[in-house]
C-alpha positions, 0 to 999 in steps of 0.5 A: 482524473481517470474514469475509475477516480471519478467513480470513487469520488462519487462514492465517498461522496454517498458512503458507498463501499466500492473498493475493497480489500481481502488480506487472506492471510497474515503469514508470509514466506519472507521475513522483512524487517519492515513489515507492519504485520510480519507473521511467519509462513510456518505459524499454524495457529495464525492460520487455525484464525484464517477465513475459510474459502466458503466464509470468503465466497459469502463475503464476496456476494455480500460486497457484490451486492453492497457497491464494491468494484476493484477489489484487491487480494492480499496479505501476507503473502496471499499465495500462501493458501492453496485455495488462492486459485478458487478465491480468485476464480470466484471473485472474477466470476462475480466481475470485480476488477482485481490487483494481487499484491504478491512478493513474488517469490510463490507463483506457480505455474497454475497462477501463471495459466490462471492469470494467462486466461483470466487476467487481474486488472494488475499484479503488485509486486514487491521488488525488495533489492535487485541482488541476492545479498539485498534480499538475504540482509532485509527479508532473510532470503537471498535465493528470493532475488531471482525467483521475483525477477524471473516470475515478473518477465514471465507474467510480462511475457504473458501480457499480465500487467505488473506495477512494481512496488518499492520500499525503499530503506537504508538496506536496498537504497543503493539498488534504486538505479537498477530497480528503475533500469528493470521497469523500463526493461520489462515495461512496468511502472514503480511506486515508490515509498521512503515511509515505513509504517511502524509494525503497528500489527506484528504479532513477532518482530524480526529478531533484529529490529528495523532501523529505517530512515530518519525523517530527514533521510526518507525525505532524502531518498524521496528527492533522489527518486525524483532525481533517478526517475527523471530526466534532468530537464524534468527534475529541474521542473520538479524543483522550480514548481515547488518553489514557484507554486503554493501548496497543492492539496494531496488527497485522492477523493476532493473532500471539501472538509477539512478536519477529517481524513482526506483519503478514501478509508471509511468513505469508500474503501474498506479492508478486510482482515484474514480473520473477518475484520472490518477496517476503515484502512490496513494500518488502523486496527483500533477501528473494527468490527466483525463481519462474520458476526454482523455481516458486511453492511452492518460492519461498514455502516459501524466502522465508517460512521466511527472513522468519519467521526475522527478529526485530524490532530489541531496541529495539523490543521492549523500547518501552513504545510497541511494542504500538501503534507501526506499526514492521515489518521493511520499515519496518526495512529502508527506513531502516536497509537492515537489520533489526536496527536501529530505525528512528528515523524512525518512532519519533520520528514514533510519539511525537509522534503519540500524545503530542500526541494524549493531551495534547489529549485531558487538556485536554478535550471542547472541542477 
């Protein structure tokens, strides 16, 4: 457990709102097919809604005095708004340690001084393919490919961290090896996900509507990412202690209960949306309150006490599986537009993934 791990247990144990998020804007120049808020760059009453600079200054000194520590600038794609450098300017004059979730593509030679002088704790990246086509079939953009991979060396060569993110879909699945030689190149980490959220807050949908994975296909490309990502000897390893080990617990804040949501959301952590919404996580509008009108504590102590009321579908609960399964109630939520009901989704793609992983795991070292 790192420092910083400890720090948000201890707060999520008090209620306290350390870590923050800012979505600054919904737009973005790309057009992802599956994107969970999916606005367009070009969309001018999207941005009539935006918080201001001045209204995002004011939160900051809010969130400064409420607890709040890391704190992540995203969007959309947050690099959108020219006043992105001063958002950032005042947020590191305040002392939060900040990450950027960014696609890339719109880092300008101003970021690339600014992140030189003050650098973010970490820069997200999303890496969509590693060729022009991937690009152009799954965000409508072909000419973004070298941009990102150019920008990513660049801000490396400055010393900037860059963690890699990687949603992996039937359109980019076959890019994975060359995503993994690029991070080992470039010396940065990858996460990676097979889970697509449902556009649970797209105000246009791509024209062509995304297909992604069947469960039993995301849990697939979860296990060849194990596979691509590690040694053979490694790989093995993996696949014996899932069949060897019972289920661990999979959440990231110890909570003893077991009925509620055992991430950090409403606990600790908070997201704030380019319009001056509170919620408990990104992917839970249903819960919300305006911080503009209530102020941030006012919203936190009325969204949090409303998420931490919620319970977990009784067929979660009562899952051999649930202690090592990554249900939440905004994974509830997406596919069902309701917490009580489990999201089957999820578990057939949860079944799959550890069965498959046990039984290579009996048949031996040789895998």
């Amino acid at each position: 457990m790192t420092m910083m791990d400890a720090l948000l247990n201890r707060a999520a144990q008090r209620n306290t709102p350390a870590a923050g998020t800012f979505e600054l804007t919904a737009r973005c120049n790309l057009s992802c097919r599956m994107c969970y808020i999916h606005n367009l760059s070009c969309d001018k009453e999207l941005s009539k809604d935006e918080l201001s600079t001045a209204q995002w200054i004011d939160i900051m000194d809010q969130i400064q005095t409420a607890g709040t520590l890391p704190l992540l600038l995203t969007g959309g794609e947050p690099l959108i708004r020219p006043d992105f450098p001063e958002i950032y300017q005042e947020a590191v004059k305040r002392g939060f340690l900040l990450s950027i979730n960014t696609n890339g593509t719109l880092l300008s030679e101003e970021h690339f001084k600014l992140f030189a002088r003050q650098k973010p704790l970490r820069t997200n990246i999303s890496i969509y393919g590693m060729c022009p086509e991937t690009y152009e079939s799954l965000c409508g953009n072909g000419a973004a490919f070298e941009k990102v991979i150019s920008n990513i060396r660049h801000l490396r060569e400055l010393g900037v961290t860059v963690k890699i993110n990687f949603s992996s879909t039937s359109y980019n699945h076959k890019d994975i090896p060359k995503v993994l030689e690029f991070a080992r190149e470039v010396g940065s980490i990858v996460h990676f996900v097979s889970y697509m959220f449902p556009p649970t807050r797209a105000a246009k949908p791509c024209e062509e509507p995304f297909k992604r994975y069947t469960p039993l296909e995301a849990a697939e490309a979860g296990i060849d990412w194990i596979r691509l990502s590690n040694s053979p000897e490694q790989f093995a390893a993996e696949c014996r202690k899932h069949a060897t080990m019972p289920p661990g617990r999979i959440d990231e804040c110890l909570y003893e209960g077991k009925e509620g949501a055992r991430c950090r959301a409403g606990r600790c952590s908070y997201w704030i949306t380019y319009k001056g919404d509170l919620l408990p996580c990104g992917m839970i509008p249903a819960i919300h309150a305006s911080v503009p009108e209530l102020g941030f504590r006012a919203a936190w102590d009325q969204v949090g006490g409303q998420f931490r009321s919620i319970s977990m579908p009784k067929g979660c609960l009562s899952c051999p599986d649930y202690e090592r399964c990554e249900v939440c109630p905004a994974i509830a939520w997406a596919e069902n537009e309701d917490f009580s009901q489990v999201p089957k989704y999820i578990c057939e793609k949860n079944h799959h993934y550890h069965t498959r992983l046990a039984a290579l795991g009996a048949e031996g070292s040789d895998l």
